[in-house]
C-alpha positions in Angstrom: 126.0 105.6 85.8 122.8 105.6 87.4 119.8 103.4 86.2 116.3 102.5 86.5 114.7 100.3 84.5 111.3 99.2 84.2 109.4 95.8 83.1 106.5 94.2 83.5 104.3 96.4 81.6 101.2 95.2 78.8 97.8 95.1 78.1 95.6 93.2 80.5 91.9 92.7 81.1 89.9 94.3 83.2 90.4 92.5 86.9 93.5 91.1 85.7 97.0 91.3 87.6 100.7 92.7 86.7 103.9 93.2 88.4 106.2 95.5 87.5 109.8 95.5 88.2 112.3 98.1 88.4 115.8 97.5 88.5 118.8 99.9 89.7 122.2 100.5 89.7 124.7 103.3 89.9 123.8 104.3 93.0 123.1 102.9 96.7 119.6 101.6 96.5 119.4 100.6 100.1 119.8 104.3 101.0 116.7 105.6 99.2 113.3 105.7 99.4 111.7 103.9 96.2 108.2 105.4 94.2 106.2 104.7 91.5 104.5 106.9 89.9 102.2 107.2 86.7 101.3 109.4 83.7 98.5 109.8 81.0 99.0 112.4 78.3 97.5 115.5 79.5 97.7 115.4 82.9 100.4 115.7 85.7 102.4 112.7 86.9 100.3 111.2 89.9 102.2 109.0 92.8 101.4 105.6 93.2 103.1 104.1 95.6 106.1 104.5 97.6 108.3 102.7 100.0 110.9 103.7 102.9 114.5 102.8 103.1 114.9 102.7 106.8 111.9 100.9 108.1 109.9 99.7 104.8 107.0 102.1 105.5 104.8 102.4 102.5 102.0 104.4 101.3 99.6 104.2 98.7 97.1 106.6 96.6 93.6 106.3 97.6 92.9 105.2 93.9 94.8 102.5 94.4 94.7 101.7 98.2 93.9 97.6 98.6 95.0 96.6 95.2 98.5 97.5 94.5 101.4 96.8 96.9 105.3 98.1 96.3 107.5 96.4 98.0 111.9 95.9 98.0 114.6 93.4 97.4 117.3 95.3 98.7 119.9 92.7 97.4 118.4 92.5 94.0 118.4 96.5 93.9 115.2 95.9 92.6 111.2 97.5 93.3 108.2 96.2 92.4 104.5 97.0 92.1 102.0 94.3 92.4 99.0 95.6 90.9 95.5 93.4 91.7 91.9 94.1 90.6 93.1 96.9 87.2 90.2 99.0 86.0 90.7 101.0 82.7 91.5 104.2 84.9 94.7 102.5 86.0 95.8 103.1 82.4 99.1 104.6 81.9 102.7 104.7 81.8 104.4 103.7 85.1 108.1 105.5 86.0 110.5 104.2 89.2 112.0 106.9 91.1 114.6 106.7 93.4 114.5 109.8 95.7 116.7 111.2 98.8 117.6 114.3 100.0 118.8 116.0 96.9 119.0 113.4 94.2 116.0 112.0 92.2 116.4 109.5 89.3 113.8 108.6 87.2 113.4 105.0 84.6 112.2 105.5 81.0 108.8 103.9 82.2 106.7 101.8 81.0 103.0 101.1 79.7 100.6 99.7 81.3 96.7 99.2 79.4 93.4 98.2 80.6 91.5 97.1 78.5 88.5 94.6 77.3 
């Protein structure tokens, strides 16, 4: 059974720090390409972050270019998301995804606030 789960995720001030975690099993996670990505109500999911399996390539929004870095523990199965510097606008919940080729798994998310 495949899983993703999230942690990490709370209210912190503005210029404060969190890490999120993401932790999988059920499938090979050293054979798929690793995102995060975040939601707020109304608008469309928006990606974050995301990081290669072959070579550890990453990329990064321009919102968030400089202050958040995702990076893999390939024998923890696990992702995370550093994220430096939040403004308010970083406000939302924050899903894993494991992608490749055809299959796509998602986590249950979790919420992140900024706020004074």
């Amino acid at each position: 059974q495949v899983q993703l789960v999230e942690s990490g995720g709370g209210l912190v001030q503005p210029g404060g720090s969190l890490r999120l975690s993401c932790a999988a099993s059920g499938f090979t996670f050293s054979n798929y390409n690793m995102r995060w990505y975040r939601q707020v109500p109304g608008k469309e999911r928006e990606l974050v972050a995301q990081i290669g399996y072959i070579f550890g390539n990453t990329n990064y929004a321009d919102s968030v270019k400089g202050r958040f870095t995702i990076s893999r523990d390939n024998a923890k199965n696990t992702v995370y998301l550093q994220m430096n510097n939040l403004r308010p606008e970083d406000t939302a919940v924050y899903y894993c995804n494991a992608h490749r080729l055809q299959s796509d798994y998602w986590g249950q998310g979790t919420q992140v606030t900024v706020s004074s």
